[in-house]
N, C-alpha and C positions, 0 to 999 in steps of 0.2 A: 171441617170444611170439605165438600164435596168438588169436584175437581167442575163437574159440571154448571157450577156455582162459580168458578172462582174468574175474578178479572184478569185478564191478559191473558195473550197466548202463546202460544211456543213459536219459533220463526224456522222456516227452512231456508230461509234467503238470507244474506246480510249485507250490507251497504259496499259498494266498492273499499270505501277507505278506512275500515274497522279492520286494525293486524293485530291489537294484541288478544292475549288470550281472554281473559278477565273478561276483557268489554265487546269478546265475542258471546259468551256464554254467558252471561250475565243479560243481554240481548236475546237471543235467540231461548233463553227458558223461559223468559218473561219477567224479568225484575225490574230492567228499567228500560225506559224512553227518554229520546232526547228533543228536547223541545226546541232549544237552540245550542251553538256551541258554546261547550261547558255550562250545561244550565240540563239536567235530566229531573223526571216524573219517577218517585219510585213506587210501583205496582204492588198488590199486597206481600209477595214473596219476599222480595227486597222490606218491605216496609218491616215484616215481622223478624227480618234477621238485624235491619239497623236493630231496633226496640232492644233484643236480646245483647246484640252489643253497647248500647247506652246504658241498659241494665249491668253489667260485667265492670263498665268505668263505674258508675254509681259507686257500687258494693267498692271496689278496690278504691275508689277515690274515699267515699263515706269512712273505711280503714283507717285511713292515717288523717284521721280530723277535719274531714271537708266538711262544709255547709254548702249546699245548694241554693243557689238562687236564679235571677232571671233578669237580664239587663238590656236595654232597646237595643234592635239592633238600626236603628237611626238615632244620630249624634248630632247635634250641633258643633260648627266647624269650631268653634271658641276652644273647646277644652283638647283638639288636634293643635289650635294653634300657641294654646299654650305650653304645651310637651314640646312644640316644635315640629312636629310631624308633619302634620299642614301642608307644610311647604319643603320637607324633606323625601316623601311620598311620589312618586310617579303616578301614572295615570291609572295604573294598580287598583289607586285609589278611587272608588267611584261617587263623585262629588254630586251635587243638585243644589238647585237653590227652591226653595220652599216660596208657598204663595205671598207672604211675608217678604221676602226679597233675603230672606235669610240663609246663608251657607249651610248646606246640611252634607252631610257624609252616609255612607252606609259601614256597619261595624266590617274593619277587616279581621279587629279583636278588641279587646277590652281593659288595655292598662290606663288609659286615662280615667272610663268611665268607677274601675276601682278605687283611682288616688281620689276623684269627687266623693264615692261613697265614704271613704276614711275621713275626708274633711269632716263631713257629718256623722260620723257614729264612731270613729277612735277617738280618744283623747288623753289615754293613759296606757301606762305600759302594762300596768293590770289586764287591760283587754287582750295581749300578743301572747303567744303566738296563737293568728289566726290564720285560716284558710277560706276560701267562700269558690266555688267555680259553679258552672252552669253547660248543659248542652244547646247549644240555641245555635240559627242561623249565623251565619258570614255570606259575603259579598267581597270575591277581589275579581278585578274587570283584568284575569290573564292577558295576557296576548298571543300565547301556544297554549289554550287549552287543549287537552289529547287525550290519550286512553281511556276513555268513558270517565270512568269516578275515578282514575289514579291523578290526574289534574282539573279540576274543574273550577267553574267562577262562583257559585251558589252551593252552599255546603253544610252539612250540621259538624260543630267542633266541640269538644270538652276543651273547656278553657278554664283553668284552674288558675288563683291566684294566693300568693303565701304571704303575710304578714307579720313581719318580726319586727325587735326592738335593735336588732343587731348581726353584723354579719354569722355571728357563730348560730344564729337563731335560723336564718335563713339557710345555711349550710346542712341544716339537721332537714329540712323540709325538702330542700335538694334531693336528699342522701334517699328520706321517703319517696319521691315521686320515682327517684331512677329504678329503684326496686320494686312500684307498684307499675312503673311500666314494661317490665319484664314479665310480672305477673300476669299482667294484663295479653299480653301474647302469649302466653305459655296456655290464656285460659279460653283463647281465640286458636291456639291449635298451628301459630304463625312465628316463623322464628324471629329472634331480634336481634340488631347489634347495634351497640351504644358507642357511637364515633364522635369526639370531639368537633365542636366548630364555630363558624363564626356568629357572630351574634344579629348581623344584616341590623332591620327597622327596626327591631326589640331592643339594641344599646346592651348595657350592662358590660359585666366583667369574661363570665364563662355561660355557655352552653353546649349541649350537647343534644344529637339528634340520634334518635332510635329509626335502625335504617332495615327494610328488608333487603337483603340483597337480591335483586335479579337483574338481566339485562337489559330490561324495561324500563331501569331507573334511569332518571334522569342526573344522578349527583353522581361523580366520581368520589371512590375509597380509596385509601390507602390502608392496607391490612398489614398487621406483622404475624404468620403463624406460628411467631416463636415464642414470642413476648407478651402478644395480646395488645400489644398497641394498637390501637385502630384510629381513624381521624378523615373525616370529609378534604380530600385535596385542597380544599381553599382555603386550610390551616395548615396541614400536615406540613410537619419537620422532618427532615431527613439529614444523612450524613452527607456533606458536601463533597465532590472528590475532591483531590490534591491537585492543586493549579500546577501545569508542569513550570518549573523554574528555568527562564532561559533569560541572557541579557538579551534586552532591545535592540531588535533590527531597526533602519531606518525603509521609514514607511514607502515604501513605491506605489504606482496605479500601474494594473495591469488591465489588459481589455480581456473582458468573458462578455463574451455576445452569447444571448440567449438563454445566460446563465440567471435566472430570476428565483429560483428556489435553491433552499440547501444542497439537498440530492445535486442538483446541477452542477451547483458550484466544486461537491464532494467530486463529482466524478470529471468535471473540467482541471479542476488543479492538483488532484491526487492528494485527496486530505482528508481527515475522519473530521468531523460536527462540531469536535468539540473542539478548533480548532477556527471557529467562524463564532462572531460575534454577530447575533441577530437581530434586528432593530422589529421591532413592532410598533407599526402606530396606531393609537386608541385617543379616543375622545372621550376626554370626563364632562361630562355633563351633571350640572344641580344650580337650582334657581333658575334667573329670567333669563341671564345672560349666555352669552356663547359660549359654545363648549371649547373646555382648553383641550388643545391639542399635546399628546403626549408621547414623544416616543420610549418606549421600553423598552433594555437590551437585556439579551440574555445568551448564555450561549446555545450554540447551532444545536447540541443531541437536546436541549431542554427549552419548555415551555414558558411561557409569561402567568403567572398568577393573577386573576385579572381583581380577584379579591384585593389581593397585596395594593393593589394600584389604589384601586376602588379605596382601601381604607387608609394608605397616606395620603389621598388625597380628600378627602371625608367629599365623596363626591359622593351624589345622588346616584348615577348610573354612569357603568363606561362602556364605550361598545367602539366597536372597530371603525376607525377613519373613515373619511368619503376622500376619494383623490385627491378635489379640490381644495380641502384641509392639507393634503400633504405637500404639495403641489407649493400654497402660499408661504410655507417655512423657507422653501428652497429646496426643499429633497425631492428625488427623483422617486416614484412608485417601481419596488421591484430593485431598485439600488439604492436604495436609501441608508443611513444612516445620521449619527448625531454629526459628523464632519463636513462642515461648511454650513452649517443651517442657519437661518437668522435665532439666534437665540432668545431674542425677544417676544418670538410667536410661540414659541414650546416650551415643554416641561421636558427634562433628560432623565430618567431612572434607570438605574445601571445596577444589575442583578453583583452580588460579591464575589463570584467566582469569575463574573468578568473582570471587574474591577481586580481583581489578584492576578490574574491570565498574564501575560505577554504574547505579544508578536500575532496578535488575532484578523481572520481574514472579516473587513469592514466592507457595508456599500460606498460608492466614492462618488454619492448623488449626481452621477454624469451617467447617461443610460449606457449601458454594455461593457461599464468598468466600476472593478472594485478594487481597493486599496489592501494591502498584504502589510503584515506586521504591524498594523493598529493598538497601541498599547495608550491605556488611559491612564488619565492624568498626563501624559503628554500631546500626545494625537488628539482625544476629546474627554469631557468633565462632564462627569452628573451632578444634575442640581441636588440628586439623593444617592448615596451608594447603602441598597438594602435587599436583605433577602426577597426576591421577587421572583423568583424559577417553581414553577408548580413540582410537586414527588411528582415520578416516572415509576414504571414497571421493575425491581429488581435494584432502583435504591437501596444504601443503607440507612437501617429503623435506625433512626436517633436514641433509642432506649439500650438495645442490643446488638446494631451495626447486621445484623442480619436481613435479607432481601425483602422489600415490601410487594407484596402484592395488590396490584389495582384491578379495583373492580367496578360493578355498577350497583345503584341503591337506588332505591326509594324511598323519601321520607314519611314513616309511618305520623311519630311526634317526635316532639321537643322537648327542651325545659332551659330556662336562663335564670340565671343571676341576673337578677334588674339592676339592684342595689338601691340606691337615692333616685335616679336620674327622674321616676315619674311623681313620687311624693314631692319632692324639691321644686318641680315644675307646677305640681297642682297643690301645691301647699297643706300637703297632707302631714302632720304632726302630732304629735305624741311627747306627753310630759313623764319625765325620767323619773327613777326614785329620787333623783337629790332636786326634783323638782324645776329641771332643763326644760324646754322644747326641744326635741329632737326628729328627725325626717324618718317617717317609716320605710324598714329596708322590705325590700318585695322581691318578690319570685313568681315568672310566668310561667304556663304549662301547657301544651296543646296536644291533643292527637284530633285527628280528623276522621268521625266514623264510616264515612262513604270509603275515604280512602281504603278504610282498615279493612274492609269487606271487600273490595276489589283483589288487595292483596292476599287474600287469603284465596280467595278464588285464583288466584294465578299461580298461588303454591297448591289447591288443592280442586287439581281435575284430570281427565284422562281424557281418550279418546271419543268417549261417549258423554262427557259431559258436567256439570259442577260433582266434586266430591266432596261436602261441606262437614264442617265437626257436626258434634250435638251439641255443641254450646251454643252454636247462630245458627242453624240451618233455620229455616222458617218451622217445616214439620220433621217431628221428631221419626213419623211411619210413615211413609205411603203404601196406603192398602189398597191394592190393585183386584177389583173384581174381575175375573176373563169368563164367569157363569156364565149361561145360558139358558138356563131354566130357572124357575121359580123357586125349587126347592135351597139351590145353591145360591141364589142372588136374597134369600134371605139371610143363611149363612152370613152373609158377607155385609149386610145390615146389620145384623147382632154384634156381630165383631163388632162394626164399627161404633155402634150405641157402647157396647161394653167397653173397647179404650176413650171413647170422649168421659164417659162417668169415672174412668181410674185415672185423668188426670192427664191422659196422653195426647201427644199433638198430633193428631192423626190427617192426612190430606185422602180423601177416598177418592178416587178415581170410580164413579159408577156412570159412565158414559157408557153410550152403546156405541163405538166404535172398535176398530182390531185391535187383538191382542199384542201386535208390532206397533200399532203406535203409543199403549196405554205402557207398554215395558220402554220403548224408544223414551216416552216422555219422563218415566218417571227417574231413568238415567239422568238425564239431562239436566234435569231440578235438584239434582245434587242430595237429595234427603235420604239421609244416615241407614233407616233400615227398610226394605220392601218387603209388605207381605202380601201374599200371591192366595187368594181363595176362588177354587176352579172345583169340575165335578172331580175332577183328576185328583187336585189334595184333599177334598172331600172322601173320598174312596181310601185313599193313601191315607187318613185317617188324621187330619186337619186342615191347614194351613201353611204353605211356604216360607219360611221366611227366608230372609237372603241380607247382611251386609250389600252397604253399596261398593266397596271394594271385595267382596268374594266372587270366587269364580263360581263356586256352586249356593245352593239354598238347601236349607232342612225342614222335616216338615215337624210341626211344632202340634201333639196332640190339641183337639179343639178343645178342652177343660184348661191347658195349660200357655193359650195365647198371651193373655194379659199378662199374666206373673211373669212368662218370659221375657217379654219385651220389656216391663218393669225392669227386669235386672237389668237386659243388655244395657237401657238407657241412664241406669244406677255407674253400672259398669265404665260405660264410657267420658260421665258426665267424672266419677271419679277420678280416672287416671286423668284426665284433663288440669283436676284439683291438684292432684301430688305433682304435677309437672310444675306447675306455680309457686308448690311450697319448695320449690328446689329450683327456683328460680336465681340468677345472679345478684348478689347482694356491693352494696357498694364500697370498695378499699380505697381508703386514703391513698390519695394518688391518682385517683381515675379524673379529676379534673385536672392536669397538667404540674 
């Protein structure tokens, strides 16, 4: 490809509201455009690094027994509404109704349209264990789409799916994907870490999400660096502290004007956090009806888990109160708590270290006054008393009591334990050897390849611009003509005839433009090796070559271009390989 040929162009400007890196420079070299939010055009740059990374799942997926195939990505709403999803789905979900007056969907993914196929083509146990997945579009209608491709509405996904006869069946195809998704970033050049979590719209028993860490990410970790425990916040276990033991005071109201936050109250009454019992109000929301109103306590130094809530209450979405919800209980905004509220109108969940606590400082839903030695089960009762406090910073790891570290992630992929829940809904079955009906057990699998090339872009650029592996870059060389004359700009044609004939992915820059923009761009495009053919390496007796991370170039006699570069990209594409084969494999115990 000739540079002077190629679609799209390099940016020197970029939009006000473009911060992260990825979706700076992913921009400004020319991969992609945004047509709307979270909806992007990928340019051939981009186009030829997806391929290379769909390539990379293929091979690792094709590994451990996949078949390929290819599934609409419009559904009829029928087989959502017999999983149940349908109507357990947010607006996530981007519905239509067809000219027919028919409910149709767009795919977010693919477990129903699998238990249909099984109805039609399993029917014995002889057929399992299978696998079948596919790269094909998705459609979820975000509501924060952001960072160019690290969140987006329109998307290409590997969606893989496992089909056993039984859980020990599905546990073995588990054990394969965790390890082929290690491999898979080892051979993307991107690190990975596999954190326990929750299962969200997928259902099932266990999953787990392969996270890149950065501070781009949207999902808080809990890390153990001792143990190796890791786990998404909205699961993580930690060691509780010790409830201090003291007998019940009797309650009083004392007045704190102005005292509306912890901090305030800490520094009004001369008291540490954990010494305040804090009421959170949240709205569960799922179905037509109103949202119930729920207050959550927890103590003052720790957070509310909003997962925790979310899944005792098997509610579709929770999200923080509006006044007017608080307001109708009887609690005051700002002093509120479970004490005096109509109990009628709420739901009470009471974190376990409150509930063990004594003498805790409570709101005393009257504005500018809060209640002191608050002790439950006498003072106020939870309709649930359950672990609901999200880990903190310097927790102790439930494995080894040593201090957890939180961080930030991004969710590269996934994998779940489905179990029954979509065969049993789509009546997908399978006759046993003693000649049973029995529900096929399944396993879901995602990673998302726009995502995975975002990320990789965000662990791999400098100041000057993408620094990409050899495994995705689009081209493998940029060969930079800066000649002048006729003699040298043929030079620098033969080359390039000679790496296209040896198989090389070469991008030629022969534009008459400066020598500062043709080196500026070829920075910026992130591709692995530059080679430089000028009168200057001419004379110097070939060709430049240069890594995109070296600080200097060498010059590569002209008989000896091709072979070189063959190796370097031999070289590179290898150690890539052995990073993979020593990728982390999966220990009894890594699901909980």
């Amino acid at each position: 490809m000739r540079v002077s040929n190629l679609f799209g162009l390099t940016l020197r400007e970029l939009p006000a509201d473009v911060d992260i890196a990825s979706h700076q420079l992913l921009l400004r070299a020319g991969y992609v455009r945004q047509l709307a939010a979270g909806i992007f055009s990928l340019l051939p740059l981009a186009q030829r690094s997806m391929r290379k990374i769909e390539h990379i799942l293929r091979q690792e997926i094709d590994a451990i027994g996949g078949q390929e195939v290819s599934m609409p990505v419009v559904h009829p709403a029928e087989i959502w509404q017999k999983s149940g999803r349908w109507d357990d789905i947010d607006d996530t979900m981007a519905r239509f109704v067809d000219r027919r007056g028919r409910d149709m969907l767009l795919a977010m993914t693919h477990e129903e349209v699998v238990g249909e196929l099984c109805v039609s083509e399993i029917n014995s146990y002889r057929q399992m264990p299978a696998l079948v997945y596919q790269l094909q579009t998705k459609f979820r209608d975000e509501p924060r789409a952001r960072g160019g491709l690290i969140r987006v509405r329109e998307f290409v996904m590997k969606d893989s799916y496992s089909l056993d006869t039984d859980n020990a069946g599905l546990h073995e195809q588990y054990k394969a994907h965790y390890t082929a998704y290690f491999r898979i970033g080892a051979r993307v050049s991107l690190p990975l870490l596999a954190v326990r979590s929750d299962t969200g719209m997928m259902g099932g028993k266990v999953a787990h999400e392969f996270m890149y860490e950065a501070p781009i990410g949207e999902d808080n970790l809990a890390i153990c660096d001792s143990c190796g425990y890791s786990a998404n916040r909205e699961v993580a276990e930690f060691v509780k502290p010790e409830a201090p033991g003291a007998e019940a005071a009797e309650l009083s109201k004392v007045e704190t004007p102005d005292a509306k936050t912890i901090e305030d109250l800490c520094t009004l009454l001369k008291i540490g956090p954990e010494g305040i019992a804090k009421t959170v109000f949240l709205a569960a929301e799922g179905g037509d009806g109103p949202a119930t109103l729920v207050l959550a306590v927890v103590r003052g130094d720790m957070d509310v888990n909003i997962v925790a809530v979310r899944n005792h209450l098997k509610a579709a979405d929770v999200r923080a109160a509006h006044e007017e919800e608080i307001v109708a209980c009887g609690a005051v905004p700002g002093y509120g708590s479970p004490i005096g509220i109509d109990r009628s109108k709420a739901v009470v969940l009471v974190d376990e270290l409150v509930a063990s606590s004594s003498n805790l400082v409570l709101g005393a839903n009257d504005f500018g006054f809060h209640y002191l030695n608050g002790n439950h089960g006498r003072d106020f009762e939870g309709d649930q008393v359950l672990a609901l406090a999200g880990a903190f910073e310097g927790a102790g790891c439930v494995n080894c009591g040593n201090p957890l570290r939180m961080t930030r992630g991004v969710e590269v992929g996934n994998i779940f334990k489905l179990g029954t829940r979509y065969s049993e809904s789509m009546g997908a079955r399978f006759t046993d050897e003693a000649g049973q009906e029995q529900p096929i057990v399944m396993g879901s699998y995602g990673i998302g390849v726009g995502r995975l090339l975002a990320c990789v872009a965000e662990e791999h650029h400098d100041e000057r611009g993408l620094v990409l592996p050899m495994s995705i870059a689009p081209f493998q060389v940029c060969l930079v003509s800066l000649a002048r004359k006729e003699p040298a700009k043929e030079v620098a044609a033969e080359i390039y005839q000679e790496l296209q004939a040896a198989g090389v992915e070469v991008l030629f820059d022969d534009r008459d433009v400066s020598a500062g923009i043709k080196m500026t761009e070829a920075d910026l495009r992130g591709i692995p090796l530059r080679l430089v053919v000028s009168e200057r390496s001419i004379k110097n007796g070939g060709a430049e070559l240069k890594a995109r991370t070296a600080a200097d170039g060498e010059i590569i006699p002209r008989d000896e271009v091709v072979g070189t570069i063959q190796r370097r990209i031999a070289e590179e594409l290898d150690a890539l390989r052995q990073a993979a084969d020593q990728s982390p494999l999966w220990t009894e115990g890594d699901d909980g």
